[in-house]
N, C-alpha and C positions, 0 to 999 in steps of 0.2 A: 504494500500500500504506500501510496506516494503521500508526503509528509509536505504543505506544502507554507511558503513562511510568508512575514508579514507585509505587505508594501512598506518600501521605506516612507520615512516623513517625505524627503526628494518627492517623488512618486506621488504620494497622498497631494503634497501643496500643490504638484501639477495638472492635476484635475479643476477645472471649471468649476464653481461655484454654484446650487441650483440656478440664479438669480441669472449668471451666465447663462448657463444650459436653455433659461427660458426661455430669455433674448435669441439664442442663436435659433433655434427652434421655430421661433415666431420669425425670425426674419428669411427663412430658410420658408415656410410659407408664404409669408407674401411676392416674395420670388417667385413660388411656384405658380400663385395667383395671376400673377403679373403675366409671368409668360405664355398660361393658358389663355389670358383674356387676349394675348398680340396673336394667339394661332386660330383665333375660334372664328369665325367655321372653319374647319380646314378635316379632313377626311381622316388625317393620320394624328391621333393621340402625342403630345409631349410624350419626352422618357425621363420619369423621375431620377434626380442624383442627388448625391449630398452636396451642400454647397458650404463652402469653409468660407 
């Protein structure tokens, strides 16, 4: 059985903040908003991606 350890502190403080995570999320939609409302009508679906 694999034994596995702790993230460091490094590691932990490198994570985004919920508060982050929110924002990025919400703007990562209106992106995606955006971009459907520039394609619509259009026959072929957007293709979802993560946007950093």
């Amino acid at each position: 059985m694999e034994q596995h350890s702790k993230p460091s502190k490094r590691v932990i403080s490198a994570l985004p903040s919920p508060v982050v995570q929110d924002a990025v999320l919400t703007r990562q939609e209106s992106l995606l908003d955006e971009a459907l409302m520039e394609t619509f009508p259009a026959s072929d679906p957007i293709s979802p991606s993560v946007v950093n």
